[in-house]
N, C-alpha and C positions, 0 to 999 in steps of 0.2 A: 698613465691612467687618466688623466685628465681629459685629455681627446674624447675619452667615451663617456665625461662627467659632460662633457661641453654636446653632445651627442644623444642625451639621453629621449628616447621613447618615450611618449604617453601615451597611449591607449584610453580610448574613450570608454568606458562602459556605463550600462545604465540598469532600470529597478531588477532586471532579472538576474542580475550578476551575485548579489547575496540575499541569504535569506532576510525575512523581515527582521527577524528577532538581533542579526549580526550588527557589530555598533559602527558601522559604515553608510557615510551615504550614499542615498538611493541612486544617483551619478555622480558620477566624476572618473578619473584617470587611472590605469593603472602604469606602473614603472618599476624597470629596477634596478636595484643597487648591485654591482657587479662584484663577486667574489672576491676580488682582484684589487677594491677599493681600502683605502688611498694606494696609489701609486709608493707610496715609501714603505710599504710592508714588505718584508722577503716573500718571494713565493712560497716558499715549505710552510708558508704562515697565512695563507690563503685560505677564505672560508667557501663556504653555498655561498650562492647568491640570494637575495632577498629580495622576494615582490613584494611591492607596496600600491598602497592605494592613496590619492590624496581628494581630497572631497570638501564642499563647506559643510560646515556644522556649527553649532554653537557651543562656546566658550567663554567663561567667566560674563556670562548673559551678552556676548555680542556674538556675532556672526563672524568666522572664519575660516581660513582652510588651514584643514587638520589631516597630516602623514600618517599611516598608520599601516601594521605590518599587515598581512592578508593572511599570512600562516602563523604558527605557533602560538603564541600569549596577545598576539594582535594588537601589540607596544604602540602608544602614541608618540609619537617620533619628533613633532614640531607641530605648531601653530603660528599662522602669521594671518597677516591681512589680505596677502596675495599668495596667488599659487607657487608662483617663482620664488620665492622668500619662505615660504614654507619648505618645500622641495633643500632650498637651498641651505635651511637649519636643520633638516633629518639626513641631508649628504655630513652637515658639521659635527653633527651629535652622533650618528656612526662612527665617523674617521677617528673619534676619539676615541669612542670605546672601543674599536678596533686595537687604534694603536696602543691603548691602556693594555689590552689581553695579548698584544704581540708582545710588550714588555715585560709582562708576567711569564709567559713562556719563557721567555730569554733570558729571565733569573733563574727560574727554575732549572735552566739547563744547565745553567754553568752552578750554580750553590747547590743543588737536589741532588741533581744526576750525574755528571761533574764530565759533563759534553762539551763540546768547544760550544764557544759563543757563537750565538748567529747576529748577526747587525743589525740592527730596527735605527733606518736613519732618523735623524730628527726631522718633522716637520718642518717645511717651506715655513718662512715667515709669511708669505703671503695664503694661510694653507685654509683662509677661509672660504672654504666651496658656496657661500653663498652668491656670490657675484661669479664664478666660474660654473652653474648650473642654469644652461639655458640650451632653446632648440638652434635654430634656422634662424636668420636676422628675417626673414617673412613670418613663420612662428609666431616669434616674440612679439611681431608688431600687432599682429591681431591677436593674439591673446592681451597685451596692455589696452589694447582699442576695444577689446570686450568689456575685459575689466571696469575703465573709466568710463563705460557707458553703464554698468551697472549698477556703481556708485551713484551715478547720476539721477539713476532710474528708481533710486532705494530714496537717494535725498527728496526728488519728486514727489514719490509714494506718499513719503512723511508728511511731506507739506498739505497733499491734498485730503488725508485723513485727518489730519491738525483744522482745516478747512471747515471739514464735514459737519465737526463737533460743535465749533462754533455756529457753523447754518443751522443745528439741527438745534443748539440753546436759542436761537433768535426765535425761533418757529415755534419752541413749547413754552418758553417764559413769559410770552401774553399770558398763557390759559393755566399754569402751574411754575409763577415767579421764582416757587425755592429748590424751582428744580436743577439735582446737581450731578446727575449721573442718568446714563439709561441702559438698560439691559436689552442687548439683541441679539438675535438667532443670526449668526455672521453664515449660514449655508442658504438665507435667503433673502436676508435686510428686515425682518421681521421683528417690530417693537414689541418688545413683553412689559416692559414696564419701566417706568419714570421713578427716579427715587430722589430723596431730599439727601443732604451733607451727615443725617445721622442713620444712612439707608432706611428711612421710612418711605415705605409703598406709597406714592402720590396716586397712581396710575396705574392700570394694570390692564392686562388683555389677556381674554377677547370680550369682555360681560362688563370692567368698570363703566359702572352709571354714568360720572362724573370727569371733570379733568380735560379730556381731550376730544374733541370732533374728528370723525370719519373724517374729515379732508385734509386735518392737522395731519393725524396715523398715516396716511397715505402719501404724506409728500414728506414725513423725515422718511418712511420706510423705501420711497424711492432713492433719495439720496443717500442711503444704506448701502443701497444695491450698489449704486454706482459707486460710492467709495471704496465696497469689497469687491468688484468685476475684477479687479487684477490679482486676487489672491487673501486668502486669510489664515497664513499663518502664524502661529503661535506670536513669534518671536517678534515678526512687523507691528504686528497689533501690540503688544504689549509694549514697545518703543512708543509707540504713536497712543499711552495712555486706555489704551483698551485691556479686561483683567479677568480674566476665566477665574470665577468665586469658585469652581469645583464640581459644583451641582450639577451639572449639561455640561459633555464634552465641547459642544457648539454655540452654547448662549453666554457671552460673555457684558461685563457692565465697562461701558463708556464714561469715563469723567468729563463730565462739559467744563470748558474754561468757567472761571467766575465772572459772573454776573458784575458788567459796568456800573458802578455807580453813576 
């Protein structure tokens, strides 16, 4: 059985494949586990096979990818940092509960029913599938070369929104010194308002009097833009100090670094 663990199929799919409301993401892979897994089950002790899906999502607030069945109770199977490593902990976490129910049968036959025994060998020492579940040595190469460039692109991200916050404290702290956060409409870099450390309204838009000049508004709200151009989801933002108060699905407040003395 191993051959077809080392063999295994992903399939690409994307937003059309589940509905919205299903707890799968909108892409990623399907795959699957073959009936027939592990290799040390008797055959009379053979199940279905089981599709699965693996997808990033988030987890304990970080970003991963997450196994998950496509049919029945749609069990979360494993979570890791990588797809390979996920895959490879929902092939481990089957095999055992496999082999746990192949053994239960094999009591049962002989104490219940009083059948000859059937043999459930014991697992390989080596019987961890996660270093045994991969494609094509070309595969795997571009999938890790995806990968680490997505790490790359996520640490980037961070940096240049960590960036922003600070240009955009440099910009309003001449005209409003105790300002310590800013609320913006992240669907278009759109400033709503400047608040102090005990969110008091410094600032506000479109009508405050006071506080900020049309040419200050217009160049953090460009550098808005250009920070969120590559995306504003939930979870980046919220790493990189941005906090959806609740009120507007879309308007969330920025913490600006503290003010150098």
């Amino acid at each position: 059985m191993s051959d077809a663990i080392d063999q295994i199929q992903l399939d690409a799919y994307g937003p059309d494949r589940f509905a919205e409301h299903q707890p799968f993401g909108r892409v990623g892979y399907l795959f699957t586990v073959p009936g027939d897994f592990p290799d040390d089950i008797p055959a009379s002790l053979h199940v279905t096979a089981s599709k699965m899906a693996v997808y990033r999502t988030r987890a304990s607030a970080a970003e991963c990818w997450e196994v998950r069945d496509v049919n029945g109770h749609r069990k979360v199977w494993a979570e890791a940092d990588t797809r390979r490593e996920a895959i490879g902990l929902a092939f481990n976490e089957i095999a055992r509960i496999r082999r746990e129910s192949a053994a239960e049968i094999a009591e049962r036959r002989v104490n219940i029913l009083g059948l000859p025994p059937v043999a459930v060998e014991a697992p390989p020492e080596d019987a961890d599938e996660t270093s045994r579940v991969v494609t094509d040595a070309v595969t795997t190469a571009f999938s890790a070369m995806f990968e680490d460039a997505y790490l790359e692109v996520k640490r980037t991200r961070q940096t240049a929104l960590a960036a922003a916050a600070a240009y955009a404290a440099h910009l309003i702290r001449p005209h409003l010194p105790t300002a310590a956060a800013l609320t913006v409409d992240v669907t278009n870099g759109g400033l709503r308002a400047v608040l102090d450390s005990d969110r008091k309204t410094l600032w506000y838009a479109p009508a405050c009097p006071v506080g900020l000049d049309d040419a200050t508004v217009e160049e953090v709200e460009g550098l808005m833009r250009d920070a969120l151009e590559f995306g504003a989801d939930e979870k980046s933002l919220e790493q990189a100090g941005w906090h959806n108060p609740g009120a507007h699905d879309d308007t969330y407040d920025l913490e600006l670094p503290p003010a150098q003395q």
